[in-house]
C-alpha positions as CSV (number, residue, x, y, z in Angstrom):
1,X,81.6,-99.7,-179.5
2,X,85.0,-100.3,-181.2
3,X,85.3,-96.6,-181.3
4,X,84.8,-96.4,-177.4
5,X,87.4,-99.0,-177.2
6,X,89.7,-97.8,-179.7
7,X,89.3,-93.8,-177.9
8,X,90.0,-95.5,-174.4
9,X,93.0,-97.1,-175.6
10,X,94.5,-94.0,-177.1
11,X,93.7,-92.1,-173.2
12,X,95.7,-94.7,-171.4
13,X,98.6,-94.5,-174.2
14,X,98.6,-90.7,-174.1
15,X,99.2,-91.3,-169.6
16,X,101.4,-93.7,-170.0
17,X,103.5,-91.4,-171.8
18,X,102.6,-88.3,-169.6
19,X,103.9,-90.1,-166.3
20,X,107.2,-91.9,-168.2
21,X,108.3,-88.3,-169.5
22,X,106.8,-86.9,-166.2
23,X,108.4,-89.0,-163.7
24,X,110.8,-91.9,-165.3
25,X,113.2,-89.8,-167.1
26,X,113.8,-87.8,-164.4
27,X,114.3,-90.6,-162.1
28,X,116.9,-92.2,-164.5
29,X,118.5,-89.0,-165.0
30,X,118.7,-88.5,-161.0
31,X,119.8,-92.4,-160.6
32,X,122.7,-91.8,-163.4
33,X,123.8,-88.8,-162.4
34,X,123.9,-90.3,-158.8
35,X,125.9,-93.3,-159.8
36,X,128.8,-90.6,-161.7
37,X,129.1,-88.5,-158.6
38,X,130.1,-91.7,-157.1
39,X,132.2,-92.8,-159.3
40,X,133.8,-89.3,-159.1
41,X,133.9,-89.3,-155.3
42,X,135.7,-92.6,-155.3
43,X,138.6,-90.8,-158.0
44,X,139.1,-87.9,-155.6
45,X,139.5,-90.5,-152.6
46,X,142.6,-92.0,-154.7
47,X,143.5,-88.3,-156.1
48,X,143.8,-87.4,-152.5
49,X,145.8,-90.5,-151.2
50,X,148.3,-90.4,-154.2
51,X,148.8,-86.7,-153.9
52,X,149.3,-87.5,-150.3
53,X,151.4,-90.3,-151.0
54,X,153.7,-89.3,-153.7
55,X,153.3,-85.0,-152.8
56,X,154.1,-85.4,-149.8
57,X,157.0,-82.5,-149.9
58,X,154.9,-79.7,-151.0
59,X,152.4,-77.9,-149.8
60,X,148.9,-78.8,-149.7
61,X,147.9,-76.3,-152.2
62,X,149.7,-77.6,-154.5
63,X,149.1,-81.0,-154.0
64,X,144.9,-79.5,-154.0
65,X,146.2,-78.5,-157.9
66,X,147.6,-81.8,-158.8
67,X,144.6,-83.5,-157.4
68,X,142.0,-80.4,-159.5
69,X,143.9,-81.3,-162.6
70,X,144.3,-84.9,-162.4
71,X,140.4,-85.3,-161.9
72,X,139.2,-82.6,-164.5
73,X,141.3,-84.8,-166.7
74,X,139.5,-88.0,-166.0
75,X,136.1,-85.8,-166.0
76,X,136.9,-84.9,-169.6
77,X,137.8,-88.4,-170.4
78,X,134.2,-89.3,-168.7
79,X,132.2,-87.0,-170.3
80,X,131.1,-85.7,-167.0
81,X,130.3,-82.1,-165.8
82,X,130.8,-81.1,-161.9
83,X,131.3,-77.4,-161.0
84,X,134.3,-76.1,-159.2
85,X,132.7,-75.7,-156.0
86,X,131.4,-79.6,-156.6
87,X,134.7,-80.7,-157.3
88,X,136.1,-78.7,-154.1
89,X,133.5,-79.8,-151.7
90,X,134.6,-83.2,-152.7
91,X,138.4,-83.0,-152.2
92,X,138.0,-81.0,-148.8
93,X,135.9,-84.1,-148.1
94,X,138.4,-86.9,-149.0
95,X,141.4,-85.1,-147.2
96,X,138.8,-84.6,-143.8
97,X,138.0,-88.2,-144.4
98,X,141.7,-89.3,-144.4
99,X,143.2,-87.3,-141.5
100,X,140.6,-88.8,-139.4
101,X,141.4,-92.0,-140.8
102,X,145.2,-91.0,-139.9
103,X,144.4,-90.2,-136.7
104,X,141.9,-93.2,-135.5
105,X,145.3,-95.1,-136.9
106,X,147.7,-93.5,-134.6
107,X,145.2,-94.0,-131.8
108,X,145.2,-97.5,-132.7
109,X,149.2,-97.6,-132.3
C-alpha cells in the first residue's frame, strides 16, 4: 500500500512539473517581457517629445536618429533586446500619437 502511495505521489510531482515548465514559464516570460516593452514604449514617448522639444531645428530624420540612439543606449543599459523594426514601429507610434495630441490642442485653442 505504501508503495501505491508513494508511486501516486511521484505521478502528481512528475505533472506538476510538466504543467509549471509547460505553461508557467512561459506565462512569466510573456508577462516580463510585456512589462519591458512598456517600459520601453513609455522611453520612446519622452525620446520623441525631447527630440521634439529641444530638436526642433532639424529635420525629423535626424531628430528619428537622436531618438534610435538615445533609446538603444538605455536598451543596453536595460539589458533589453527589441529589433529595429520594433524599435521603429514604436517611435512612428509616439510621433503619430503626439501630432494628434498637437492637433486636438490647437482645436481646443
Amino acid at each position: 500500500m505504501n508503495e501505491l502511495v508513494l508511486e501516486i505521489l511521484k505521478v502528481i510531482v512528475m505533472l506538476a512539473v510538466l504543467v509549471v515548465t509547460r505553461y508557467l514559464v512561459p506565462w512569466i516570460k510573456a508577462k516580463i517581457g510585456a512589462e519591458q516593452l512598456e517600459e520601453v514604449k513609455t522611453w520612446v514617448n519622452a525620446a520623441v517629445l525631447m527630440a521634439q522639444q529641444v530638436y526642433d531645428a532639424k529635420p525629423g530624420p535626424e531628430r528619428k536618429a537622436i531618438v534610435v540612439d538615445l533609446i538603444r543606449g538605455m536598451l543596453i543599459k536595460k539589458n533589453i533586446d527589441i529589433s529595429t523594426e520594433q524599435l521603429d514601429t514604436l517611435i512612428e507610434a509616439a510621433v503619430k500619437a503626439m501630432k494628434m495630441q498637437t492637433r486636438e490642442n490647437t482645436k481646443l485653442i
